[in-house]
MIMI-751581 format. One line per field, with one value per residue (C-alpha): residue number from 0; residue in three letters; z, y, x. Coordinates in Angstrom, 2 decimals, m for minus. Last residue first. Example, Ala and Ser with C-alpha at 12.3 -4.5 7.8 and 13.67 -1.06 7.14 Angstrom:
<atoms>
seq: (1_0)
type: (SER_ALA)
zz: (7.14_7.80)
yy: (m1.06_m4.50)
xx: (13.67_12.30)
</atoms>
This chain:
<atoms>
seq: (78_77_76_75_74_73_72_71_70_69_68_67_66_65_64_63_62_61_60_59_58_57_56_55_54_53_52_51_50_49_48_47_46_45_44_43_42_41_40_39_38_37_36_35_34_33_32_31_30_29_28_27_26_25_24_23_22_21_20_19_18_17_16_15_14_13_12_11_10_9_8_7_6_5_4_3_2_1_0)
type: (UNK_UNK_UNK_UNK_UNK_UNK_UNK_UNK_UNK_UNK_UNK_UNK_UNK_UNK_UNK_UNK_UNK_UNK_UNK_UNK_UNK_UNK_UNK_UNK_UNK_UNK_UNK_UNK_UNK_UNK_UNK_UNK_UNK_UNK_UNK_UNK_UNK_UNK_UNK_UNK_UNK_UNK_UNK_UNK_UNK_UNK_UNK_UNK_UNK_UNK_UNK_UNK_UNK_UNK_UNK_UNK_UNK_UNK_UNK_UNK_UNK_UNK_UNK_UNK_UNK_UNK_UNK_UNK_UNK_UNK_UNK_UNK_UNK_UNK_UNK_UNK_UNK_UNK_UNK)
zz: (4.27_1.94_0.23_m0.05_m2.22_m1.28_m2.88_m6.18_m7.15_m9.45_m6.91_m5.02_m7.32_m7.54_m3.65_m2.90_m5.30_m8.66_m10.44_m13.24_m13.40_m16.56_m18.57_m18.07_m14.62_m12.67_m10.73_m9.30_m6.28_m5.80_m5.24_m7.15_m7.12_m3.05_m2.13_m4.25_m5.91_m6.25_m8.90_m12.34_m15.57_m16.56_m18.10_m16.41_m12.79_m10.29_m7.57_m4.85_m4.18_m0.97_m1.60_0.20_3.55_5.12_3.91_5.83_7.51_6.28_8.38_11.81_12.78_12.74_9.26_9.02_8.31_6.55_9.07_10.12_10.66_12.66_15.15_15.37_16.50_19.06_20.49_21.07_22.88_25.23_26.00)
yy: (144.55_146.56_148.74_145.42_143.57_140.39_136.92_135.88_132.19_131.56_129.52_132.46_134.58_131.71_131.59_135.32_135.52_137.51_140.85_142.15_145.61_146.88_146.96_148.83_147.51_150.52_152.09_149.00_148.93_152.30_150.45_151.10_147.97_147.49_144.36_143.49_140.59_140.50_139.02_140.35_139.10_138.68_141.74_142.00_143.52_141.51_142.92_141.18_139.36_137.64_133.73_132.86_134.83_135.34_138.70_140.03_142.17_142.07_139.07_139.75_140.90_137.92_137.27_141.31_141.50_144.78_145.26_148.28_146.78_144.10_146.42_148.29_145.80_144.71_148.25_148.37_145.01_145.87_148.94)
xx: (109.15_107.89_110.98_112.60_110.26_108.69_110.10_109.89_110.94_107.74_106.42_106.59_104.49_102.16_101.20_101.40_99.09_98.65_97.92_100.19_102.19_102.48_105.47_108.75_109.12_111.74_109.28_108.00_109.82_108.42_105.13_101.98_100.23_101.16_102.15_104.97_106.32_110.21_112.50_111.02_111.96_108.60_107.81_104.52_106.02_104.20_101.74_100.20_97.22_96.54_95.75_98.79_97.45_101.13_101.55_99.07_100.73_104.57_105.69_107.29_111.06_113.29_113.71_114.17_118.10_118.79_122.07_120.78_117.44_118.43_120.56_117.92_115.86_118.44_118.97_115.06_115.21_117.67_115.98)
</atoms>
């Protein structure tokens, strides 16, 4: 029980450092999605993502490793 409060708790507060990884999220040669504009902020596991609804160009295919170099970090809607 205490547990399940604590989780939700998490959640509700959008706060999911604690919760695990996205699976297999933590293979850095996994590839994920970009959005090919370049202004982009997240990278996204899935090419067609509602997180990439709003990229007006096409989405691009990369790693986990060069998207974060490239300061991204994993969309909201997939975590």
């Amino acid at each position: 029980m205490k547990i399940t409060i604590a989780l939700l708790f998490i959640l509700l507060n959008n706060d999911c450092s604690m919760l695990p990884a996205a699976q297999g999220a933590s293979d850095e040669k996994e590839t994920v999605y970009v959005c090919g504009s370049g202004n982009g902020k997240r990278y996204h596991l899935k090419e067609h993502c509602r997180g990439l609804n709003n990229c007006s160009a096409k989405a691009v295919k990369t790693t986990v490793e060069k998207a974060k170099k490239e300061g991204k970090t994993l969309c909201g809607w997939e975590k």
